[in-house]
C-alpha positions as CSV (number, residue, x, y, z in Angstrom):
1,X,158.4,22.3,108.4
2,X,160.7,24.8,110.3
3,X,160.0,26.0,113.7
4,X,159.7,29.2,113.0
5,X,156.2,28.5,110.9
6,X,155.0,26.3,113.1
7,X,154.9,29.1,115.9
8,X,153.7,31.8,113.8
9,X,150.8,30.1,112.5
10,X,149.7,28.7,115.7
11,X,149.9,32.4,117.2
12,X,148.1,33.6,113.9
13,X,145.3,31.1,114.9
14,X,145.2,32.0,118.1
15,X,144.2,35.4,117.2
16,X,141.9,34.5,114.8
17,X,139.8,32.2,117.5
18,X,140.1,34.6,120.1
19,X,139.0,37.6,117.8
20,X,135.4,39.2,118.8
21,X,132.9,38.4,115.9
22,X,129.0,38.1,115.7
23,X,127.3,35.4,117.7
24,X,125.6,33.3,115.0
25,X,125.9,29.9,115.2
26,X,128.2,29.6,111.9
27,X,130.4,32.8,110.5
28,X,133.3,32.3,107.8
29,X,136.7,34.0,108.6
30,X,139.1,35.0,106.3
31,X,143.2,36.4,107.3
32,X,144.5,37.1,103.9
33,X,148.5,38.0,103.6
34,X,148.1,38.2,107.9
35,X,151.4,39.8,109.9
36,X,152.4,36.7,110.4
37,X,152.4,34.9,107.3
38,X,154.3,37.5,105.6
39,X,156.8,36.9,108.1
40,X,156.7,33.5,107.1
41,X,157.5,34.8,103.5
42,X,160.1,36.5,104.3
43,X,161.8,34.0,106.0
44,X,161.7,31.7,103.3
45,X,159.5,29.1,104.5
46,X,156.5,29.6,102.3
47,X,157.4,31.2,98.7
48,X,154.0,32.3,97.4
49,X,151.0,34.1,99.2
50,X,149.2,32.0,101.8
51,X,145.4,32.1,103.2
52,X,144.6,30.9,106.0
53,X,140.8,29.8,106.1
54,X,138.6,29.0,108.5
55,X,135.7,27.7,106.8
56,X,133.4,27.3,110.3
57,X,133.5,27.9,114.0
58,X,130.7,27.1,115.8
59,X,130.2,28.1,120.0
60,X,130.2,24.7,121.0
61,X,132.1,22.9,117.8
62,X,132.7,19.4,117.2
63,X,135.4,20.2,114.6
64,X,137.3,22.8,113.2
65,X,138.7,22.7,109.7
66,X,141.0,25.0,108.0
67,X,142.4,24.9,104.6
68,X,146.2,26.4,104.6
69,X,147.2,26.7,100.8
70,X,149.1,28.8,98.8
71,X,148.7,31.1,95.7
72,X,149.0,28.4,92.6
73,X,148.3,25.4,95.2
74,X,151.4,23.5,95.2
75,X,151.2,21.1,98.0
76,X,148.8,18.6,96.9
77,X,146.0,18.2,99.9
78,X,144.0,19.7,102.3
79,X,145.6,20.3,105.9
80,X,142.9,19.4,108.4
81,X,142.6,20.9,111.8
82,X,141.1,18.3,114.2
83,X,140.2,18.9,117.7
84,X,140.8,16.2,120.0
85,X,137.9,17.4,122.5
86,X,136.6,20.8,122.0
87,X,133.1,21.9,124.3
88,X,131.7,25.3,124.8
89,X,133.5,26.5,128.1
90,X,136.0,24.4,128.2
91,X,139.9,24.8,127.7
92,X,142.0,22.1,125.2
93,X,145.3,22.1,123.9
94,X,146.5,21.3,120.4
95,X,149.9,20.2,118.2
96,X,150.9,20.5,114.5
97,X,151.8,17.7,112.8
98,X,152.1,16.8,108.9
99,X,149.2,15.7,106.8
100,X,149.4,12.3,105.7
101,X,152.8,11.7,106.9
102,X,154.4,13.9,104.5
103,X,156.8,17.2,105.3
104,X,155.7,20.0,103.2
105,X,156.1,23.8,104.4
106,X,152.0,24.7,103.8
107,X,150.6,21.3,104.3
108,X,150.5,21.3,108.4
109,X,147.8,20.0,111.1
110,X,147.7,22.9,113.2
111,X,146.7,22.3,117.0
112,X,146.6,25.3,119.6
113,X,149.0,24.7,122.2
114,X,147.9,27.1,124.8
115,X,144.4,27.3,126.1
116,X,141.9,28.9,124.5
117,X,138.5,30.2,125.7
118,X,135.4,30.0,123.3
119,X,132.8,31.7,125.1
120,X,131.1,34.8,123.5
121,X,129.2,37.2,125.8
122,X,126.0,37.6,123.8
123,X,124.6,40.7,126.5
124,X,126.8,42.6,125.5
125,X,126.7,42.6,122.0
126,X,123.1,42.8,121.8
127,X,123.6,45.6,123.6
128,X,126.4,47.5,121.6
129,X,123.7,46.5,118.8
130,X,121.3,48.2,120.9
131,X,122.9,51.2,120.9
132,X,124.5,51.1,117.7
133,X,121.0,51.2,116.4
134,X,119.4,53.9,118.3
135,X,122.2,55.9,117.6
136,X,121.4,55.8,113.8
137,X,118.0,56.1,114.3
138,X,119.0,59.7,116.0
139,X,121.0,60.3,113.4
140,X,118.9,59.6,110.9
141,X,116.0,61.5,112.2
142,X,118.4,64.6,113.2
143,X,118.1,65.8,109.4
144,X,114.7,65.7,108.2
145,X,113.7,64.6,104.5
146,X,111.3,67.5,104.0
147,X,111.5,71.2,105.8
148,X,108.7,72.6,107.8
149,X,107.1,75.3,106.5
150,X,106.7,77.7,108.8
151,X,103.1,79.2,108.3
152,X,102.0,82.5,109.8
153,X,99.1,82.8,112.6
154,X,96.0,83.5,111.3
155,X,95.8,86.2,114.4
156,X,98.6,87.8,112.5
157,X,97.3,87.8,109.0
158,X,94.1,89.2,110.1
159,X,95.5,92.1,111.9
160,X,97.7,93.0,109.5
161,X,94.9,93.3,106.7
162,X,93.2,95.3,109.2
163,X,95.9,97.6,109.7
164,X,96.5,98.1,106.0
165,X,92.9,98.9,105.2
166,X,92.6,101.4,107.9
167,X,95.5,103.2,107.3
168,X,94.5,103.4,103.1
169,X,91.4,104.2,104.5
170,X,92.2,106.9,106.5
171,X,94.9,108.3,104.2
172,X,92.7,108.7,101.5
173,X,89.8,110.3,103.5
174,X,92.8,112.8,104.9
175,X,93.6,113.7,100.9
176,X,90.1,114.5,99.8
177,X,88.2,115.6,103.0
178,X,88.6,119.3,102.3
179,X,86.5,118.8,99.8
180,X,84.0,117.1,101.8
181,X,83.7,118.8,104.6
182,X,84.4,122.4,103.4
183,X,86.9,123.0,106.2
184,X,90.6,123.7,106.3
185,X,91.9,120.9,108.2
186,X,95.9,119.9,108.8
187,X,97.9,117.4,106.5
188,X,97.5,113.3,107.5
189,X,94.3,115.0,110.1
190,X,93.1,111.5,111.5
191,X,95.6,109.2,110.2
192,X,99.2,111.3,112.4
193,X,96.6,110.6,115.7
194,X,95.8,106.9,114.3
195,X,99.4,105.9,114.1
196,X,100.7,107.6,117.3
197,X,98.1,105.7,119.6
198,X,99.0,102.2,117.7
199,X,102.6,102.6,118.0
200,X,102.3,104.2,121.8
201,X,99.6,101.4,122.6
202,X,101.5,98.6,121.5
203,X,104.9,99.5,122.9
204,X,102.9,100.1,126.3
205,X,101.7,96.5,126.3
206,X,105.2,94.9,125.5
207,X,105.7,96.2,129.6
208,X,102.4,96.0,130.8
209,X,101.9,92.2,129.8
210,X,104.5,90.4,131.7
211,X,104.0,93.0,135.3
212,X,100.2,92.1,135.1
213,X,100.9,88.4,134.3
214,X,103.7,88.5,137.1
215,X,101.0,89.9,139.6
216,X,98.4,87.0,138.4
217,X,95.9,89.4,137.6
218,X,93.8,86.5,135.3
219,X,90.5,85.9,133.8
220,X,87.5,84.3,135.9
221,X,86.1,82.3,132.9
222,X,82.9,81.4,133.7
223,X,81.3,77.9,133.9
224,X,78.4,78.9,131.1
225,X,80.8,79.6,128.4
226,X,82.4,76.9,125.6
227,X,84.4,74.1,126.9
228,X,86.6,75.2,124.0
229,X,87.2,78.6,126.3
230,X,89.1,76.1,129.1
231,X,92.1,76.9,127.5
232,X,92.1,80.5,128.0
233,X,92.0,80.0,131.8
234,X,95.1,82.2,133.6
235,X,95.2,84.6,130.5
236,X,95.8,88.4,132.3
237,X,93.0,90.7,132.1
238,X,92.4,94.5,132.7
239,X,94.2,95.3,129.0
240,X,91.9,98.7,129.4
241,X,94.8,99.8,131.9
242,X,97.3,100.3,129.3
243,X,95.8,101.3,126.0
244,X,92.7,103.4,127.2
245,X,95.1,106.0,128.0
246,X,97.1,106.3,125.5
247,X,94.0,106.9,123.2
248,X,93.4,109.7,125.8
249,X,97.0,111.1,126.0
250,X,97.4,111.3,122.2
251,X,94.2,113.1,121.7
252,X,94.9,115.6,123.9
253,X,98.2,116.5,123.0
254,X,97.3,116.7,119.0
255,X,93.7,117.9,119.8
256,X,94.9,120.5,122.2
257,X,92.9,122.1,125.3
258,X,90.4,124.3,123.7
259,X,87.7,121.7,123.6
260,X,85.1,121.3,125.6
261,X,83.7,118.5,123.8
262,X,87.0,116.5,124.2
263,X,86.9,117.1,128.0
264,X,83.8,115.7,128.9
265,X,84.5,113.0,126.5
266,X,87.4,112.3,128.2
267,X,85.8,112.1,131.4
268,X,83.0,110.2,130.6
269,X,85.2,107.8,129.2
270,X,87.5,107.5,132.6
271,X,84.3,107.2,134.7
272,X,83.1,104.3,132.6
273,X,86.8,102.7,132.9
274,X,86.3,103.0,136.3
275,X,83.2,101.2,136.5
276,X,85.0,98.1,135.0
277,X,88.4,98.7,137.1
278,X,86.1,98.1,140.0
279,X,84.3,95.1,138.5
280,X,87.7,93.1,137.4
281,X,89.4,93.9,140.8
282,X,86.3,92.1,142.6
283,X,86.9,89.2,140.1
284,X,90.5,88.8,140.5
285,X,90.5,89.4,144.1
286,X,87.6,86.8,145.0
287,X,88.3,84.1,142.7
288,X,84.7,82.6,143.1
289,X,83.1,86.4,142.6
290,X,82.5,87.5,139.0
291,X,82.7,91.1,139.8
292,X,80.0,94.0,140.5
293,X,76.4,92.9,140.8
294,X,74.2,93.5,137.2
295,X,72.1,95.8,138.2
296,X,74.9,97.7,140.1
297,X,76.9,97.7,137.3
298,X,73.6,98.9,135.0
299,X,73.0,101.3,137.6
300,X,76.3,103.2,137.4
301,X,76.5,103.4,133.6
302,X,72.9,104.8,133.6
303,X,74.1,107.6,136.6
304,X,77.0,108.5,134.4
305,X,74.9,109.1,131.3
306,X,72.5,111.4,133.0
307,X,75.5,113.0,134.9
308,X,76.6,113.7,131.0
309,X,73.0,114.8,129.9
310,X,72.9,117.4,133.0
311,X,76.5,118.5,131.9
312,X,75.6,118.9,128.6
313,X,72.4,121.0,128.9
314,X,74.2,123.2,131.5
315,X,77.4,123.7,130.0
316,X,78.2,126.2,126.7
317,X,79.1,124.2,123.7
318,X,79.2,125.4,120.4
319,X,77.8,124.1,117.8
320,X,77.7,124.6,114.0
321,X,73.6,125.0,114.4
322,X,73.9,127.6,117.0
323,X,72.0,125.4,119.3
324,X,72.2,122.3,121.5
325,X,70.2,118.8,122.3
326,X,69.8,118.2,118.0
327,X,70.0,115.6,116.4
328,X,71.0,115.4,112.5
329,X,69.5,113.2,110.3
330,X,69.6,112.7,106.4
331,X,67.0,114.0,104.3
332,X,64.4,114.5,104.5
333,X,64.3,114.3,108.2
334,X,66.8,117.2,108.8
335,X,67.7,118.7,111.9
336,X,65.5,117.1,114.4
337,X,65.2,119.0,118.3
338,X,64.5,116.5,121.3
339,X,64.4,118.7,123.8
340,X,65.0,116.7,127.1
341,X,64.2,113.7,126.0
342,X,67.7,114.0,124.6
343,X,68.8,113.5,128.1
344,X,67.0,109.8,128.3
345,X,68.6,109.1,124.7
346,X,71.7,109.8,126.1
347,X,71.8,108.0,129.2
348,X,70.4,104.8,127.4
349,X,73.4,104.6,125.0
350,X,75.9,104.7,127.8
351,X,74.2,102.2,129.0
352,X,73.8,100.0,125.8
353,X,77.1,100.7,124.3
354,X,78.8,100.0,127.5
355,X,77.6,96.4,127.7
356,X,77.7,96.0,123.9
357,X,80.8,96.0,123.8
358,X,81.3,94.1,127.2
359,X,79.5,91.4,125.5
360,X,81.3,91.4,122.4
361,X,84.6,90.7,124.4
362,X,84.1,87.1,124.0
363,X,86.6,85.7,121.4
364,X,90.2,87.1,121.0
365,X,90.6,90.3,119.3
366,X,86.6,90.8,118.2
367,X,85.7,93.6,120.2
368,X,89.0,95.4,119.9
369,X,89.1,95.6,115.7
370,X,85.3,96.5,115.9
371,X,85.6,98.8,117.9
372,X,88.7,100.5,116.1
373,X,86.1,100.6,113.0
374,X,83.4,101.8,115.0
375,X,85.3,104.7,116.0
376,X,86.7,105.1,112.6
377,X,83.1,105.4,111.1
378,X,82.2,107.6,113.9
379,X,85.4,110.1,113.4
380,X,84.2,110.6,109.5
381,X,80.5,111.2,110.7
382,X,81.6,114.2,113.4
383,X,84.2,115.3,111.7
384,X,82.0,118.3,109.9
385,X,80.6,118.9,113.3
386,X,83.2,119.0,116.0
387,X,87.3,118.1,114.4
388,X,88.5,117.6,117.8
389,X,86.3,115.0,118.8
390,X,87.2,113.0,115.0
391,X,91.0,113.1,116.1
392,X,89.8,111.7,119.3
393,X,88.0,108.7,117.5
394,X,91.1,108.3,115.6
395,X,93.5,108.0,118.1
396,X,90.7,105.7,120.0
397,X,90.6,103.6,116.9
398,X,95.1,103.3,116.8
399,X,94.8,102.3,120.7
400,X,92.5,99.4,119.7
401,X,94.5,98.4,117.2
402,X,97.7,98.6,119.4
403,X,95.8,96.3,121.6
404,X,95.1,93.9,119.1
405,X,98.8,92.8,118.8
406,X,98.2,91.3,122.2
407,X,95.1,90.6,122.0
408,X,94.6,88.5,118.6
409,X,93.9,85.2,118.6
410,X,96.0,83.4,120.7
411,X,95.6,86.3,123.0
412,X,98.2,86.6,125.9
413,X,95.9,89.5,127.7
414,X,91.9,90.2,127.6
415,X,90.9,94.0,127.8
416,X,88.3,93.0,130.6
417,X,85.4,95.2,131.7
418,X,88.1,98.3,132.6
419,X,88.6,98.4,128.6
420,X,85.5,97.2,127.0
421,X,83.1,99.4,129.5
422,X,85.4,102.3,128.8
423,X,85.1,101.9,124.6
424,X,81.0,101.7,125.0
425,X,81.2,104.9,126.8
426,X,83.7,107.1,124.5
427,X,81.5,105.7,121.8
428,X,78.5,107.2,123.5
429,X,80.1,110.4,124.4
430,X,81.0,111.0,120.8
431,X,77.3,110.8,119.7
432,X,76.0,112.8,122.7
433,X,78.0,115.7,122.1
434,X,77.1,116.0,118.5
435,X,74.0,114.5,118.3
436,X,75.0,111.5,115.8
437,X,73.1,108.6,117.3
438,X,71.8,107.3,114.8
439,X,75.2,106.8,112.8
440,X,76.1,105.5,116.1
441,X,73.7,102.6,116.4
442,X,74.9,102.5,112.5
443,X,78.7,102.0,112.9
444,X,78.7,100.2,116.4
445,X,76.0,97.7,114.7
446,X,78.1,94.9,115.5
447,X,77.6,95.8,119.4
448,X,73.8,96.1,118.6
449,X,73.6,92.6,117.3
450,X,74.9,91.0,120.1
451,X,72.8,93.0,122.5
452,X,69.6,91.3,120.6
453,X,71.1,88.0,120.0
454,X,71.0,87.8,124.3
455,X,67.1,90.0,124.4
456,X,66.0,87.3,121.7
457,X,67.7,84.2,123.5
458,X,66.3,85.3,127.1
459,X,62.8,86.2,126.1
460,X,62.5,82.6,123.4
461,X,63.5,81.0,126.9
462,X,61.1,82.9,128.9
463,X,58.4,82.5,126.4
464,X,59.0,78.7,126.0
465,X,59.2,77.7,129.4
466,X,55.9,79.4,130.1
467,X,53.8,77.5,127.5
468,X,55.8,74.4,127.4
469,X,57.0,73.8,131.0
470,X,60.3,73.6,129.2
471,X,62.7,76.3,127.7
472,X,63.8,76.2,124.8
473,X,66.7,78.3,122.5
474,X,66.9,80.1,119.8
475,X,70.6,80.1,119.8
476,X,72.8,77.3,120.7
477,X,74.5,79.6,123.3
478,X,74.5,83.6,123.2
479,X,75.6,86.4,122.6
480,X,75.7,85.1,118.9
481,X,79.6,84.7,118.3
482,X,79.5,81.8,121.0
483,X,76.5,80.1,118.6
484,X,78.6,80.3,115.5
485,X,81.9,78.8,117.2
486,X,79.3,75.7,118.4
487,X,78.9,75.4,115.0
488,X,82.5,74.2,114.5
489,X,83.8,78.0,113.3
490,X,86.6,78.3,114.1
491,X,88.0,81.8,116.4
492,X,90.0,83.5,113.4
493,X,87.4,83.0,110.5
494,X,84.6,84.5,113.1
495,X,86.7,87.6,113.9
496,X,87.5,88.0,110.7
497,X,83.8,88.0,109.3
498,X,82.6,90.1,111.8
499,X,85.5,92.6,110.9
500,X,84.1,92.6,107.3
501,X,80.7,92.9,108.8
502,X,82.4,96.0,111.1
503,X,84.0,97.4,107.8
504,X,80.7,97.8,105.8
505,X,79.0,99.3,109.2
506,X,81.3,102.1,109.6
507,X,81.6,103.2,105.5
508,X,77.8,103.3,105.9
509,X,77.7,105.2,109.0
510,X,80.3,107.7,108.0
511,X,78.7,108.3,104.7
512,X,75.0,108.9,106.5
513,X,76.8,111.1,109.1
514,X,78.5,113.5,105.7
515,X,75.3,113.9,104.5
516,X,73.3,114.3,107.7
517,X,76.1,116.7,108.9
């Protein structure tokens, strides 16, 4: 056997033990057509392709066999590779010689001559393993089977119905009302006013929403409401800042300054705005307050309705009945005069539409949509009576709505008492410059319910305690949306019903104020 293939295959070996492969106990290797057998072949010493096999190799082995044969097998026997002592850690040397005695070129006991180190450094394998693995499992998980479906907020949906039925709503009303009310009136009358105030309103929040929440102007929940609620703690409050105006502004500027009406409505409905500007800035200021005092608060709603009684029996206003403090009703009622117990009725609805509608500002987005169709239903019932104040409930009703893009459900702002106190009394000034309570009580019925879901709940407790030593309730919790959300409803679906609830309220009201009117 020449010299030549001697050293090549013991250098060919070499590699092939000293190769990194998989630490299992037994592994077969194969070198087919290797660099250095063809070198062999081209030198002439083997004629025909070669493989060199190693058929086991162990960590610690007691023997390592290799078959070296060619293509067609021509030399006769196996070559053998035996180890003379071979442990795990240890360095041995080996020799070629023939097998059996006899010289062929690919019959040859190979030994390695130089030293050669078996030990396999399991750590780090496992480790490459390691993060061969969690690198597919990133991959893998980088590219999902199925797409999420990206669903839109229930807040969203709901507002959006709302927004298209008003605006059908409205445009119709604006196509035929001619013929309803008998009066030449301007193209798109409520629904121009309706869309300026939603636009304006909504626009103003995108600023006034991240300068309140910068000056951590937030919502003192208190410790009687749902646990659910906790959730809602550091929302920004006083929403009434931004969008009460911009009812106000837009009325004024379609609606002009020739009515009277419009002015004290407009006043009445600052005072009340200032009631609850007051009442949030003691919350928010003194975290462990909750604002103004009940009866304080009660008290100043009730002086601002007989302040707007005294201004309305002393000041001119015209009327279509050539005469003040009536009150229309449908047939066959008529045209009923109070005289001054028109005053009383007036200051009483301040007061009860006031905290109406603070007590309806309990879930995200309910008392803003009804009252936008409060207003609506109370624009259609004055409308025959005084036009200006009907643009004034329409623009009302678009600042609502405006609101509600902030305001739905998840809100990121609360109106507080500055907004809620303020809708209760522009409600009430509607009705007390016209005389239309009783569509008021009609379209804000939503408000009305609440306000005897808390009578009936205090009074069953009162009542209770008295002849059992106990009290008991009627409701689980009121006002009666906080009931129906212990009940496992869920936010949207109550807002919603009570919009639908809102909806038939105001058609009804409208309609009873056409006739009345």
């Amino acid at each position: 056997m020449c010299s030549a293939t001697t050293h090549l295959l013991t250098l060919g070996f070499r590699q092939a033990l000293t190769s990194s492969f998989s630490p299992s106990p037994r592994r077969a290797f194969v070198f087919g057509q290797s660099r250095h057998l063809k070198e062999i072949r081209h030198r002439g010493c083997i004629s025909r392709r070669s493989i060199l096999r190693v058929s086991a190799v162990d960590e610690n082995p007691s023997a390592i066999s290799t078959l070296l044969e060619d293509g067609s097998g021509s030399c006769g026997g196996p070559v053998v590779l035996e180890e003379s002592s071979v442990s795990h850690g240890e360095k041995s040397s080996y020799m070629l010689s023939s097998s059996q005695g006899e010289r062929c070129d690919s019959d040859s006991l190979v030994y390695p001559l130089a030293d050669v180190d078996l030990t396999l450094r399991k750590e780090r394998l496992e480790a490459r393993n390691e993060a061969l693995a969690m690198s597919a499992h990133r991959f893998s998980t980088s590219f999902p089977s199925k797409p999420k479906r990206r669903r839109i907020r229930p807040g969203i949906l709901i507002n959006l119905g709302l927004i298209a039925f008003l605006v059908s709503f409205l445009l119709f009303f604006d196509w035929c009302s001619w013929k309803i009310v008998r009066m030449p009136l301007e193209p798109f009358y409520l629904t121009h006013p309706f869309l300026a105030s939603l636009v304006l309103s909504a626009c103003a929040g995108f600023l006034y929403v991240p300068m309140i929440d910068n000056m951590r102007v937030h919502q003192i929940l208190r410790k009687e409401g749902p646990s659910t609620h906790s959730s809602k703690r550091g929302t920004p409050t006083m929403g009434g800042l931004f969008f009460i105006p911009v009812g106000i502004f837009v009325a004024q500027r379609i609606a002009g300054l020739s009515s009277v009406q419009f002015y004290g409505t407009a006043l009445a409905t600052l005072a009340f705005a200032a009631i609850g500007l007051i009442d949030d800035a003691l919350s928010c200021v003194k975290s462990h307050n909750y604002g103004l005092p009940g009866w304080i608060k009660l008290f100043l709603q009730v002086a601002v309705g007989a302040c707007f009684s005294i201004w309305l029996d002393s000041t001119n206003i015209s009327t279509p009945y050539n005469m003040k403090l009536l009150v229309p009703m449908p047939q066959p009622f008529g045209l009923v005069y109070l005289g001054k117990p028109y005053m009383i009725l007036t200051a009483f609805c301040f007061a009860s539409m006031g905290n109406g509608v603070n007590l309806t500002d309990g879930l995200d987005g309910l008392a803003g949509g009804a009252a936008a169709l409060a207003f609506i239903g109370m624009s259609v019932a004055v409308l025959a009576i005084c036009p200006e104040l009907a643009v004034f409930g329409a623009s009302m009703a678009g600042a609502c709505i405006g609101f509600l893009f902030h305001n739905r459900y998840k809100a990121s702002i609360f109106m507080g008492d500055t907004g809620s106190l303020a809708l209760g009394g522009a409600l009430a000034a509607m009705a007390a410059c016209t005389g239309m309570f009783f569509p008021l009580f009609i379209s804000s019925g939503l408000f009305v319910l609440e306000v005897l879901s808390v009578i009936v709940q205090v009074s069953v407790m009162k009542v209770t305690k008295r002849i059992y030593g106990v009290a008991r309730r009627f409701f689980r919790m009121a006002p009666v949306h906080h009931h129906f959300e212990l009940c496992g409803f869920r936010e949207p679906i109550i807002v919603a019903s009570a919009y639908a609830i809102s909806f038939v309220f105001a058609l009804v009201a409208g309609y009873i104020g056409l006739i009345s009117a």
